[in-house]
N, C-alpha and C positions, 0 to 999 in steps of 0.2 A: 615653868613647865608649859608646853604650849597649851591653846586649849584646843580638846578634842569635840572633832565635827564627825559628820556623814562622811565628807573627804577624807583625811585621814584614816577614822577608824577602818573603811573598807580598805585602807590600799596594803593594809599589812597582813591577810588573810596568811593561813596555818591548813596546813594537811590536817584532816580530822584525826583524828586520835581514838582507841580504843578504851572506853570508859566503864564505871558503874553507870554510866547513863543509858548504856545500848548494853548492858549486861544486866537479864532477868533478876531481881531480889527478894527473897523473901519480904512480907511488909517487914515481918518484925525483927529484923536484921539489919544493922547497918548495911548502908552500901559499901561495897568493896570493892572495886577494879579488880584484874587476872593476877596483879602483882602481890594482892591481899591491902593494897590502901583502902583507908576508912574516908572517905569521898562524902560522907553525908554530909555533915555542914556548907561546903560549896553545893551542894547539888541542895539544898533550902535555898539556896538565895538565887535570887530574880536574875541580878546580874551575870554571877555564872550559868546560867541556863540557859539564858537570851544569847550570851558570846558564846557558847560552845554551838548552840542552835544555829547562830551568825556565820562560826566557823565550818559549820559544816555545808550552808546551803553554797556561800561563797567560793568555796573550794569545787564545787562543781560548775559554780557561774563563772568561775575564773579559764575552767578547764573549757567549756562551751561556748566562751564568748570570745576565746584566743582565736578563731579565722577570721572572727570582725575586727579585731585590732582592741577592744574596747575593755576598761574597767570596768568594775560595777558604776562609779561617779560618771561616767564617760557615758554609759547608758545611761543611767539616770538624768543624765542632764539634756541627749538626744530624745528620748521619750517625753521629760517635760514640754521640750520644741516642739517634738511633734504633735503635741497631746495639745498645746498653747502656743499657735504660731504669733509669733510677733511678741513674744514675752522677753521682758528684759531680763538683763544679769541680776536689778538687783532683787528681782521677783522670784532668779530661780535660786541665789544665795538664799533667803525667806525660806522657799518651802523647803529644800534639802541641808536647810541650818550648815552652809559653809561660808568661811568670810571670801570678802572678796577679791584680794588678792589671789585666795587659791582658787577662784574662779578665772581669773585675765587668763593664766594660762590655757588650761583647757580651751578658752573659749578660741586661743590662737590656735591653738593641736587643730580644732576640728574644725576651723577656719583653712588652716592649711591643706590638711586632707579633704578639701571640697564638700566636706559635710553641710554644712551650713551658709547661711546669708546673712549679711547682717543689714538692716532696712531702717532708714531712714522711721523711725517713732509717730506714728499719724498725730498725738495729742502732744507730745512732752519733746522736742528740740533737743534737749540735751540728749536725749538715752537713745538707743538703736534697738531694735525689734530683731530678735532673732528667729530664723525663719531655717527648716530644711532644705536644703539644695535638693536637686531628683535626685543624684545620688543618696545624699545622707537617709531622703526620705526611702530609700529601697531596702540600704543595711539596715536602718531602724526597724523594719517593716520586719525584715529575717532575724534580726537579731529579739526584737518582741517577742517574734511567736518560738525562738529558742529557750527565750524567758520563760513565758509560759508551760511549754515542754517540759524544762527541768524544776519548775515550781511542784507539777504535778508527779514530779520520781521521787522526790527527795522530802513530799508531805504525803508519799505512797501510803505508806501506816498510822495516818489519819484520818477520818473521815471528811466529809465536806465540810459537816457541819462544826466537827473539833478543827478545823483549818480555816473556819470564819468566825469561830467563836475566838480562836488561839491571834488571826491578826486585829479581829477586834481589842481584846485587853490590849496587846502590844501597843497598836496605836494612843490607849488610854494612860500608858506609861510614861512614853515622848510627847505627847501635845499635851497644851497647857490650859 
C-alpha cells in the first residue's frame, strides 16, 4: 500500500457531499443525514471530520486556484519558496511530509512553467536553493491572497477565535 503524504492525500479531493454534518441535530438524537443514515459514529471520530472538513475547503481551493494552473501541493510548495527563498527539496519534502521522488516532479512542472530558479546552494554544493522567478513570485502573490479569500468563505460560520483555536488542535494532531 503506498504510504500516504500531504501529496497524495490532496490530489484526490471529492465534491462536498450533503451530510449530518451540515444538517442541524437534535443533541439527543443520533445524527442522521436526509437519507435517514445514522452517521454518528463516523462523525466521533477525528478522522472523518478532518477529511470531510479537508474535502470541503479543497473543493473550493481546487475550483479557485484552476486560473493559476496550481494544486493544492503546487501551492504549497510555491508559498514555501516564497515564504523561504533559497530553500531546498529536501527542506520542503520535511515540512509538507512528501518523499522525494514526488517532489522531482513538480519541482520540473514549475521549472518548466517559469515559476521558479533553481540557484546554486551558498553553504551546501550538492543541493540547489530554490528561489521564485518574477513571474512565479506574481502568481504566488495572486494566487495567496485567493488562498486567503477562500479560507475566510469556507470558515464564514466560525469565528476567529473558533478558526484559531480549530487550526491550533489540528496542527497538534500532525506535528510530533
Amino acid at each position: 500500500m503506498p504510504e500516504t503524504t500531504v501529496a497524495n492525500t490532496l490530489r484526490r479531493p471529492r465534491a462536498p457531499r450533503k451530510t449530518a454534518a451540515t444538517t442541524a441535530v437534535p443533541p439527543d438524537s443520533p445524527a442522521e443525514s436526509d437519507n435517514g443514515i445514522d452517521a454518528s459514529y463516523l462523525e466521533s471520530l477525528l478522522g472523518y471530520n478532518a477529511r470531510r472538513a479537508a474535502l470541503a475547503v479543497i473543493g473550493v481551493f481546487l475550483q479557485r486556484m484552476a486560473p493559476f494552473g496550481l494544486r493544492p501541493v503546487d501551492f504549497s510548495v510555491l508559498t514555501l519558496i516564497a515564504h523561504n527563498p533559497g530553500i531546498t527539496s529536501r527542506q520542503i519534502c520535511a515540512a509538507l511530509d512528501i518523499l522525494p521522488p514526488n517532489l522531482v516532479g513538480m519541482v520540473k512542472s514549475l521549472d518548466k512553467r517559469g515559476l521558479i530558479e533553481r540557484r546554486a546552494h551558498p553553504t551546501d554544493r550538492r543541493a540547489q536553493g530554490l528561489h521564485l522567478s518574477p513571474a512565479g513570485r506574481k502568481l504566488q502573490k495572486s494566487a495567496q491572497a485567493t488562498a486567503t479569500q477562500l479560507e475566510s468563505d469556507v470558515a464564514s460560520r466560525l469565528s476567529a477565535a473558533e478558526l484559531d483555536t480549530l487550526k491550533s488542535l489540528l496542527r497538534k494532531v500532525y506535528t510530533r
